[in-house]
KEDO-530963 format. One record per residue: x, z, y of N, C-alpha, C in turn; residue in one letter. Coordinates in steps of 0.2 Angstrom, whole numbers, plus 5000, padded with zeros to 4 digits. Example, Ala and Ser with C-alpha at 12.3 -4.5 7.8 and 13.67 -1.06 7.14 Angstrom:
2
506650394972506250394978506650394984A 506450354989506850364995506450395000S 
***
This chain:
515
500450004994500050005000500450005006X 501050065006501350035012501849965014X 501749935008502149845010501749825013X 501149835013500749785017500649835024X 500749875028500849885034501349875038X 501049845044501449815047501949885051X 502649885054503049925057502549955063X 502850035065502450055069502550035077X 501750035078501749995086502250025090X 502249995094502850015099502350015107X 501849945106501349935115501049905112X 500449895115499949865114499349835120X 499149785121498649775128498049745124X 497549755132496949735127496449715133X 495849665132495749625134494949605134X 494449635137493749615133493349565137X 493849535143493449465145493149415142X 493449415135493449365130493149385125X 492849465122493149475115492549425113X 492149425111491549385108491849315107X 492149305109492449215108493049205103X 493549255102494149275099494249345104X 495149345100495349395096495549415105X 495549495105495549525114496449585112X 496649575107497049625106497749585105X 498249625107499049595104499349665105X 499649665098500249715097501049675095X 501349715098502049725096502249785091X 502749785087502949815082503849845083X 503849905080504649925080505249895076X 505549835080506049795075505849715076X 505249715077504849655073504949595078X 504949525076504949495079504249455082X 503849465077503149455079502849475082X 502149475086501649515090501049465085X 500649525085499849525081499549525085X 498749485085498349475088497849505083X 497449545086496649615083496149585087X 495449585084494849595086494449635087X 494349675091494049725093493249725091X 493149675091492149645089492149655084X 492549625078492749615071493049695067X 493349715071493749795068494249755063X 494849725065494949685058495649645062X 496149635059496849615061496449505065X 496549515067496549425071496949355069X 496749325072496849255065497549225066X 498049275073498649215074499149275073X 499549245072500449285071500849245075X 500949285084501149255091501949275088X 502249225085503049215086503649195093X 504249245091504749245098504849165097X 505349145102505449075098506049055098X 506349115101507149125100507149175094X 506949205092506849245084507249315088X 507149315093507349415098506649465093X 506749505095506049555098505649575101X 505249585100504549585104504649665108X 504649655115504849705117504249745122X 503649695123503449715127502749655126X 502149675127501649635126500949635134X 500749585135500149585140499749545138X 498849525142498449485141498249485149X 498049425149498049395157497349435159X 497249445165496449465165495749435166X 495949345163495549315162495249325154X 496049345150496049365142496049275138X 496249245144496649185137497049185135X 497549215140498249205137498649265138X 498949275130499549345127499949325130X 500549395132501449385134501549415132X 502249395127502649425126503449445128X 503549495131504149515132504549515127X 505249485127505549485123506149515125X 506549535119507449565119507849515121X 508049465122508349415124508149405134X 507749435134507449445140506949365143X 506849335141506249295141505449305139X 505149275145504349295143504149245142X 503449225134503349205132502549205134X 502249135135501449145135501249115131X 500649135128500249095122499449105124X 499149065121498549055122498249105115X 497549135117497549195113496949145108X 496849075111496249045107496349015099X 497048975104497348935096498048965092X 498249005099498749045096499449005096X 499348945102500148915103500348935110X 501048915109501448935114501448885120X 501148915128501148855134501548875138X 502048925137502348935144502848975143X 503348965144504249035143504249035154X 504449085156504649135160505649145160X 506149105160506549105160507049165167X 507349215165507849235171508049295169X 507649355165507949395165508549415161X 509149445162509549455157509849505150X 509249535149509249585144508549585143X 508349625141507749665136507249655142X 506549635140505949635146505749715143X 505449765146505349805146504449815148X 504249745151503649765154503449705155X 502649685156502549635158501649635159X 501349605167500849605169500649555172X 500149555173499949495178499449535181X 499149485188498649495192498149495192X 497549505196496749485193496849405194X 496849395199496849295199497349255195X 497749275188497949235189498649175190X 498949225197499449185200499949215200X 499949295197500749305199500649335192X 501549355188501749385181502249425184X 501949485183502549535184502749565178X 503549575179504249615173504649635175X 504849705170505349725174505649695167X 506349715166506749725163507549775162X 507849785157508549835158509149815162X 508849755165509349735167509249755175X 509049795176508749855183508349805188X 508049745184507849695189506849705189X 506549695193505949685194505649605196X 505349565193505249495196504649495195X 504249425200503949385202503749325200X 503449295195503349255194502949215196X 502649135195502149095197501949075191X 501149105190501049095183500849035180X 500748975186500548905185501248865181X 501648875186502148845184502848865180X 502848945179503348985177503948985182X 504148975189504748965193504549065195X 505149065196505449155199505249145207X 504849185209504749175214505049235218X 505049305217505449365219505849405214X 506449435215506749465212506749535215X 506749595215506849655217507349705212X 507849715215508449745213508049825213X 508149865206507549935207508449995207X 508150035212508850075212509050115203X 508450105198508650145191508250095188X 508650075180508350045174507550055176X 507150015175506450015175506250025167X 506050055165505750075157505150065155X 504650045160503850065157503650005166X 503249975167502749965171502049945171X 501649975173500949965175500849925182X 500049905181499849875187499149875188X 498849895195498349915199498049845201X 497749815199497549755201497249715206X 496649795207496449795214496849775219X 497249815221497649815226498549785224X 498549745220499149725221499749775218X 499549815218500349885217500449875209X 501149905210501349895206501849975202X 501950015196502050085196502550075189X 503350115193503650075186503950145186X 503950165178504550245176504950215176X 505450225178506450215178506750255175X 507250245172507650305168507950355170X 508050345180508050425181507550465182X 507250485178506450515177506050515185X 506250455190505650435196505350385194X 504650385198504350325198504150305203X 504250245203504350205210503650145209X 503250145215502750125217502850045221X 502849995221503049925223502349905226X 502349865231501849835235501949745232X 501649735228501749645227501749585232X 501649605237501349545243502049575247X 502249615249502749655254503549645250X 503249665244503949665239504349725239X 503949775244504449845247504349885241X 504749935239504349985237504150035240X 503750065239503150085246503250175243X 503250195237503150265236503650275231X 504150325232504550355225504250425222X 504250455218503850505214504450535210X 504750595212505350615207504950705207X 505150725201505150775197505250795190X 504950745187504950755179505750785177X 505850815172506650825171506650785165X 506450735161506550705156506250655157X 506350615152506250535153505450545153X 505150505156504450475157504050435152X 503650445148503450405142502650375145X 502450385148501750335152501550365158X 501250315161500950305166500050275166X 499750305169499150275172499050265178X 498750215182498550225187497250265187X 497250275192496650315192496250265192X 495450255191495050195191495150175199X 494950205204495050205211495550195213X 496150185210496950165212497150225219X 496850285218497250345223497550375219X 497550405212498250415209498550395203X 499050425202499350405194499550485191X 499450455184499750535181500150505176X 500750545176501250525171501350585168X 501550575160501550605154502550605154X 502650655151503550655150503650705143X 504050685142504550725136504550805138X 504750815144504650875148504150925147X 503650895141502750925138502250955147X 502250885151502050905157501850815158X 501250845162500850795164500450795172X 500750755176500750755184500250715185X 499950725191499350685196499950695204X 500150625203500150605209499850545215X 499650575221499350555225499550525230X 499250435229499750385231499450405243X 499150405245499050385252499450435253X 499750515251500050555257500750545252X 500750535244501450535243501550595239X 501150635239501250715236500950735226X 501250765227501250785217500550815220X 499950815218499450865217499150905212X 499150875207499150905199499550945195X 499650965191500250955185500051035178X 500250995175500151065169500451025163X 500951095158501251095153500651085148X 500751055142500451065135501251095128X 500751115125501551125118501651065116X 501251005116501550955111501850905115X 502150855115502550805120501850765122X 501850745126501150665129501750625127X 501450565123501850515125501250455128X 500750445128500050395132499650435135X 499550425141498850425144498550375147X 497750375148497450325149496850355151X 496550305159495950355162495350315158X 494750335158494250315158494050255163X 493650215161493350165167492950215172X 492650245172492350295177492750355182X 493350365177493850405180493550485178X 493250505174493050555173493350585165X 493750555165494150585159494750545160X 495250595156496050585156496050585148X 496250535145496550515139496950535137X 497250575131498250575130498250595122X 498850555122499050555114499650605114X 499950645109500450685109500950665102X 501450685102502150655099502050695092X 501650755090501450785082500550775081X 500450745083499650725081499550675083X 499050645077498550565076498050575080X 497950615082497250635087497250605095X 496850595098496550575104496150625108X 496550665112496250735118495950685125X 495550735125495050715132495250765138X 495350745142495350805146494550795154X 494450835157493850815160494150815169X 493950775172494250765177493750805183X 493850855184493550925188493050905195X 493450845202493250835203492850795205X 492550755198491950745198491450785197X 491250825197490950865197490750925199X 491450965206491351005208491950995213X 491851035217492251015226492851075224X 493351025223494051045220494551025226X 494851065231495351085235496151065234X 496350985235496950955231497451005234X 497951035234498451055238499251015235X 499551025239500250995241500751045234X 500851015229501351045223502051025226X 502251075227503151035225503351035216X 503550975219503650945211504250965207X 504650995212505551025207505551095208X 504851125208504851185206504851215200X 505151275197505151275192504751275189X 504551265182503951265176503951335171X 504151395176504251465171503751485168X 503651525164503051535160502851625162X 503051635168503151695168502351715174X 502151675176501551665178501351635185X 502051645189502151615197501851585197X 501651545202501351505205501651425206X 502451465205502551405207502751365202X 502551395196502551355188502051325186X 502151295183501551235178501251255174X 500551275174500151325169500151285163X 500351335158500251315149499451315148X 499251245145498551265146498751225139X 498151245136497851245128497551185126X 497851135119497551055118496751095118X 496451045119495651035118495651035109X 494951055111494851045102494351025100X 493950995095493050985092492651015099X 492751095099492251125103492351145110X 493051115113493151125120493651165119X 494051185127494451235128494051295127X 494751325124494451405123494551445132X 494051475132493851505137494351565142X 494851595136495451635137495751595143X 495851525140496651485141496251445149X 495651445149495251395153495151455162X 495051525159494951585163495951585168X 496151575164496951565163496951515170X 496751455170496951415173496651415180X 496151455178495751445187496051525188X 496351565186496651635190497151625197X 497351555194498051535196497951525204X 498251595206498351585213498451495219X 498051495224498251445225498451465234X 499151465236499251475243499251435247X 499651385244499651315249499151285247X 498251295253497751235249498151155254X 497851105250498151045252497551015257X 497851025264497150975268497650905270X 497150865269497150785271497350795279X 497950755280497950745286497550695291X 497250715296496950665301497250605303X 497950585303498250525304498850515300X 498850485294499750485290500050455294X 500150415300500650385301500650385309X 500850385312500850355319500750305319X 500950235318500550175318500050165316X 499750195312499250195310498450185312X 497950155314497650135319497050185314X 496750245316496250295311495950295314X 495150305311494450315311494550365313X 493750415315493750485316493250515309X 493350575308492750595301492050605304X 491950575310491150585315490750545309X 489950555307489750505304489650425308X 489650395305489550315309488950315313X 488150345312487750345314487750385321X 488150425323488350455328488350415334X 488950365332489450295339488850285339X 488550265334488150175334487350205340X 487250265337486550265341486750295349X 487650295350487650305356487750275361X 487750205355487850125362487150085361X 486550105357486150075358485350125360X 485750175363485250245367484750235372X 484850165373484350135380483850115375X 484250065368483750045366483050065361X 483650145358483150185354482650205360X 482650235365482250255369481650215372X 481950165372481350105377480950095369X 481050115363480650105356480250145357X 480450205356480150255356479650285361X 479650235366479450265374478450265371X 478150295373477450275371477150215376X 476650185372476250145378476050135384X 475650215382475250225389475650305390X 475450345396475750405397475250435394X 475150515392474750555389474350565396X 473650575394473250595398473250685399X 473250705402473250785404472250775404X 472050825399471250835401471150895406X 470650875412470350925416470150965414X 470551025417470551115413469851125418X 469551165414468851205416468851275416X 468751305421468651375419468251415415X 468651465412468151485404467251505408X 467351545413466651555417466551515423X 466051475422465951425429465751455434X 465851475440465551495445464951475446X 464551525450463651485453463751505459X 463251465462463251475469462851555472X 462751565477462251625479461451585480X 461151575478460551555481459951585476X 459451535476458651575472458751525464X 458851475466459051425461459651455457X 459651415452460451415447460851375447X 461451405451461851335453462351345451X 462751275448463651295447463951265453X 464551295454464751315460465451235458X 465451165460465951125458466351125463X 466551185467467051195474467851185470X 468151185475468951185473469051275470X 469451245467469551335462469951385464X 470051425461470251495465471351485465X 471351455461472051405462472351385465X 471651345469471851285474472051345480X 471651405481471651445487472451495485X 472751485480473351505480473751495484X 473951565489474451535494475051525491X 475551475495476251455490476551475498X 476851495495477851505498478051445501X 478151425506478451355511479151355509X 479351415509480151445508480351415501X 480251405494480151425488480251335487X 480751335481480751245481480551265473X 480451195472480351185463480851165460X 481351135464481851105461482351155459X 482851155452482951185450483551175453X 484251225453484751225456485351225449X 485551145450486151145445486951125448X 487251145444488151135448488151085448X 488651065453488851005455489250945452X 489750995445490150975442490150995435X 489750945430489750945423490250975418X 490251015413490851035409491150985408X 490950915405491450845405491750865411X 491450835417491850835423492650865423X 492350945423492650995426493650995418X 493350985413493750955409494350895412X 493850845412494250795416494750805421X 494450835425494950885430495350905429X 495550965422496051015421496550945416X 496250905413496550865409497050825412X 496750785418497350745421497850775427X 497550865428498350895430498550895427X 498550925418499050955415499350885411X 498850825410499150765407499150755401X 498750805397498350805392497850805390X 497750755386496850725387496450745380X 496750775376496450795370495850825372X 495750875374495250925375494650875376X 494650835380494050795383493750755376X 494150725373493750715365493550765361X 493950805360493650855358493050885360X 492850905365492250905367491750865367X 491750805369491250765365491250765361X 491750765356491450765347491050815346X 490950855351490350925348489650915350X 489750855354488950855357488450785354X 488050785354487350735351487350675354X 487350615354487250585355487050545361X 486450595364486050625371486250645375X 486750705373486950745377487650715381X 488150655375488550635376488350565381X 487950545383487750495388487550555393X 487250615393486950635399487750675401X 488250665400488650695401488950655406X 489250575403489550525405488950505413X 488550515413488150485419488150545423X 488550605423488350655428489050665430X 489250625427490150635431490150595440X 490250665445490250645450490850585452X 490350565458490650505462490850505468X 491550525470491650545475492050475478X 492450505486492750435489493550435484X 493650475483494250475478494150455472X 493750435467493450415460493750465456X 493950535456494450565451493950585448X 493450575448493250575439493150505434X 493350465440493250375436493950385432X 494550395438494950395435495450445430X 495150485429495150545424494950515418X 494450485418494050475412494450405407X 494650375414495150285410495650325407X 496050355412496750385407496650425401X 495950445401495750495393495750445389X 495550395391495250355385495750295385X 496350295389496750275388497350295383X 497450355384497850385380497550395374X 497050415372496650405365496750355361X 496950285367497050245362497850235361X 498250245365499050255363499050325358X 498650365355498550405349498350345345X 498150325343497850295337497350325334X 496950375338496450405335495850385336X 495450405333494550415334494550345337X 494650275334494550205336494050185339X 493550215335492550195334492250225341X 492550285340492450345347492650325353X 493150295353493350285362493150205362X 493050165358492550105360491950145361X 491350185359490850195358490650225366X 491250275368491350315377491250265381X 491950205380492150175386491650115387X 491050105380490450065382489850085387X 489850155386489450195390489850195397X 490350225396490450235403490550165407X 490550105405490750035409489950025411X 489650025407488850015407488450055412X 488850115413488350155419488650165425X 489250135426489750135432489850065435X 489750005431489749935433489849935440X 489449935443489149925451489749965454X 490150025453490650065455491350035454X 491350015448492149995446492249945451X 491549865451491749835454491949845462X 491649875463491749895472492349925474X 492549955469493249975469493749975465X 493849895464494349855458494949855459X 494949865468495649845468496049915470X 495749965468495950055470495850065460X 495550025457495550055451495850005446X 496349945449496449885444497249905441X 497849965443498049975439497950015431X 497450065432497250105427496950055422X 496550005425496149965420496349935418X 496949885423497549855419497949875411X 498049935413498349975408497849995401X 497250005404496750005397496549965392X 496849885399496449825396496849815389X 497749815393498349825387498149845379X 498149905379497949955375497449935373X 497049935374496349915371496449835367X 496849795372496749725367497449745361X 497949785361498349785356498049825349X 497749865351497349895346496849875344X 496449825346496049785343496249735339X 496649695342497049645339497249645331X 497549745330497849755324497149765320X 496549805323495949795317495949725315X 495649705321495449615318495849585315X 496549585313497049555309496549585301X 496649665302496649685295495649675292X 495449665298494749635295494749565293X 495049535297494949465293495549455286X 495949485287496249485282495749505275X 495549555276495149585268494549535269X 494449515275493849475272493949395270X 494549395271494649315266495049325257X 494949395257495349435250494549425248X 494149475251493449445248493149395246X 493149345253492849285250493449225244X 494049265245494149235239494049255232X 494149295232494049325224493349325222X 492849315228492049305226492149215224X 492349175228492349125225492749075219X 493149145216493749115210493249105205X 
***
C-alpha cells in the first residue's frame, strides 16, 4: 500500500473558478519531479501528471485566478505554465538562477510573481513570459503570498522578517521582524488589513498592515507550520508539526468590540506571566477551549490599549470620523428647510374667554367689547427684544485663534455642534470695517487644509461661509485677495491629490468590471 503513495506534499494551490469543468487542484511532492493535478468535485487524484521539462524539481506550485492554467516552480529555477484542461505545457518563465521558492499571479491575469534563493523577487508578463521587474529582497525569500485585491505582495525571508512589496510601485512598503525562528506560513486576512504568520518559534502573529504594528500573538505547544483564513475572516486555520488534525481558531472581533493595542514584537515570550510575553493558550479540541486556559487569556493585563491614529502620515490627505450625513446636510440646509417649510402658515384660533362678559341692561347681553387684555397697561420703557452679545463663541474663538496662530480649536468646535447650529454660527460672525472675522476664518480653513485634516469638513465650512458672505468678499477683494489667494493654492493642491486618487480607483473599477 505504501508503493502506491505518492511522496509527502511539500505545497499545494487550489482553484474553484473551474472545478465543475476539470481538475481545480495541483500538488508538488518532496523530491519529486512531477506535480499532480486533484479534483476537488470528484474527491479523487486528476487526469494529468504536470512534468518539469528540464527533469529539476517541483519546487513550488500555483493556479491562475482564472484556474486554467498550473505553475510550476521549479529547482533549476524556471517557471513552467500548463494548462489545467489538457494538461500541456504553454509557457516557461526563464531568469531565475536557483530554486523558485514561490510563485503567483494576479486577479487579471497580467502579471506572475516569484521569488526565488537566489534573493531575487520578479515580475513577470503573463501573455508573453518577458521579465518585466526584478527586486533585489535584502534576505533569501522562502515562502510568498499574494493579496490580490490590492496588488501586495507578503514574502518570509530567512532572516525570520517579512517583507510586504507594493506590485505597481515595486517598493517594499512594510518589514515585519520578530519571529526568532524561521517562518513556516503566512496568510493574508479576507479584507487584506492583516497577515498572521505561523514560525518554528510555536508562535503565531497578527500583523497590522495600515500602521505597521504586531497586534496579535500567542504561543501554542505544538510548532504551526500552515495557516489559512476563512473566506469570511471569522476563523484562523492551522496545522501543527505532531498532528494530522486541522484547529479552528475563532476570530474575536467579529463578534465583539476588541481593543487592538500596539505589541512589541521582540519582547520576550516568558511563561512567567508578564505581560510582555505571549500567552500559552491551549490547542482547541472536539468541544472547544477549555475554559481554565480561555479565563487565562482574557486576565491578561492590557496597558498599552492600541488607538488608531487620526492621520498616519503627513502627506496624507484624511477624512474626519464625523458621520457623512453631517457635511452633506450642512451644504444643502437651505434646501432641507425650503422642503420642510409648510404651505400655508398655521392659523392661531381666536381665544375666548372661559366666562363671556354681559352687558348691564334688562336684556341678556354678551358684552363683544375689547378684553380686559387689551386694557393692559404696557411699559413704554420695556422692549421685547431679547438682548444678545455682539460676538458669537465661533467669533470670539476666531479671535483668540489668529493672535496665537493656531487654528485648531476653531474645528474643534464645530465638530461639536449640529448642523443648524454650525450655519447659525457661520452667519453671525460679525462684519466690521476691518473684516477680522472674514479673515480669521480663511486662515482657519486655510491652515486646516496645509494639515491634511478633516477634508470633507473644511470643504463643507468654506461652502457655507462663501455662500453667505458673497456680496462681502466681493466688495472687498482687493483688501482680502491675498488670504484667498493663498486658499485658492491649497485648496486646488489638495484637491488635485483626491481627484487623482478618485479617478484612479475608478478606472481600477471600471476595469476589472469590464474584464
Amino acid at each position: 500500500m505504501s508503493a502506491l503513495r505518492f511522496p509527502a506534499v511539500t505545497q499545494f494551490a487550489s482553484n474553484t473558478a473551474m472545478s465543475r469543468d476539470w481538475d481545480d487542484v495541483v500538488s508538488c511532492h518532496q523530491g519529486s519531479r512531477d506535480a499532480h493535478s486533484w479534483s476537488v468535485e470528484r474527491k479523487s487524484l486528476g487526469k494529468y501528471t504536470l512534468e518539469s521539462s528540464d527533469s529539476s524539481i517541483v519546487r513550488a506550485v500555483a493556479i491562475s485566478a482564472c484556474g486554467n492554467f498550473g505553475f510550476l516552480g521549479l529547482a533549476s529555477g524556471v517557471i513552467e505554465m500548463a494548462n489545467m484542461q489538457s494538461g500541456l505545457s504553454r509557457r516557461t518563465f526563464v531568469g531565475h538562477t536557483k530554486a523558485v521558492t514561490g510563485v503567483h499571479t494576479d486577479a487579471c491575469n497580467l502579471r506572475v510573481y516569484s521569488t526565488s534563493l537566489d534573493g531575487t523577487l520578479r515580475i513577470w508578463d503573463f501573455a508573453t513570459g518577458n521579465q518585466l521587474h526584478c527586486i533585489d529582497m535584502p534576505s533569501t525569500p522562502s515562502h510568498l503570498i499574494v493579496y490580490r485585491e490590492s496588488s501586495l505582495l507578503a514574502c518570509a525571508c530567512d532572516d525570520a522578517c517579512i517583507r510586504v512589496i507594493d506590485a505597481e510601485s515595486t517598493r517594499i512598503v512594510r518589514t515585519f521582524s520578530g519571529h526568532r525562528n524561521r517562518i513556516t506560513d503566512l496568510a493574508f486576512s479576507n479584507d487584506g488589513r492583516w497577515i498572521v504568520s505561523s514560525s518554528l518559534d510555536c508562535t503565531i502573529r497578527t500583523w497590522d498592515l495600515p500602521t505597521g504594528y504586531m497586534v496579535d500573538w500567542f504561543r501554542v505547544e505544538s510548532v504551526p507550520v500552515s495557516v489559512a483564513f476563512s473566506p469570511m475572516g471569522d476563523f484562523l486555520a492551522t496545522a501543527h508539526m505532531d498532528s494530522v488534525g486541522i484547529f479552528l481558531w475563532a476570530n474575536r472581533t467579529q463578534f465583539a468590540d476588541i481593543s487592538l493595542r500596539q505589541i512589541n514584537p521582540h519582547s520576550d515570550g516568558s511563561t512567567d506571566g508578564s505581560v510582555t510575553g505571549a500567552a500559552l493558550v491551549a490547542m482547541p479540541t472536539t468541544a472547544g477551549l477549555v475554559d481554565e486556559n480561555e479565563e487565562t487569556v482574557e486576565d491578561v493585563e492590557m496597558d498599552a490599549v492600541y488607538m488608531a491614529p487620526e492621520q498616519l502620515t503627513d502627506n496624507m490627505v484624511t477624512l474626519s470620523s464625523q458621520p457623512k450625513s453631517k457635511w452633506q446636510t450642512l451644504m444643502n440646509l437651505a434646501t432641507i428647510k425650503k422642503r420642510n417649510m409648510p404651505e400655508k402658515p398655521a392659523q392661531v384660533p381666536e381665544l375666548a374667554p372661559f366666562f363671556l362678559p354681559t352687558t348691564v341692561s334688562v336684556e341678556h347681553q354678551f358684552d363683544f367689547g375689547t378684553s380686559d387684555a387689551a386694557n393692559i397697561p404696557t411699559d413704554p420703557t420695556s422692549s421685547k427684544l431679547i438682548s444678545v452679545s455682539s460676538e458669537s463663541q465661533l467669533a470670539r474663538i476666531l479671535f483668540n485663534a489668529h493672535t496665537t496662530r493656531v487654528y485648531a480649536p476653531v474645528f474643534e468646535y464645530l465638530k461639536t455642534l449640529n448642523p443648524s447650529a454650525i450655519d447659525v454660527e457661520i452667519r453671525s460672525l460679525p462684519v466690521d470695517d476691518q473684516l477680522k472675522a472674514l479673515k480669521a476664518f480663511v486662515c482657519a480653513t486655510t491652515c486646516q487644509l496645509k494639515s491634511k485634516r478633516d477634508f470633507e469638513l473644511a470643504q463643507a465650512y468654506l461652502h457655507v461661509f462663501i455662500a453667505v458672505f458673497t456680496d462681502i468678499i466681493k466688495a472687498n477683494a482687493r483688501e482680502l485677495e491675498p488670504l484667498l489667494a493663498e486658499l485658492r493654492n491649497e485648496l486646488k493642491a489638495q484637491w488635485d491629490t483626491v481627484d487623482n486618487l478618485i479617478r484612479y480607483s475608478a478606472c481600477m473599477i471600471e476595469f476589472m468590471r469590464t474584464k
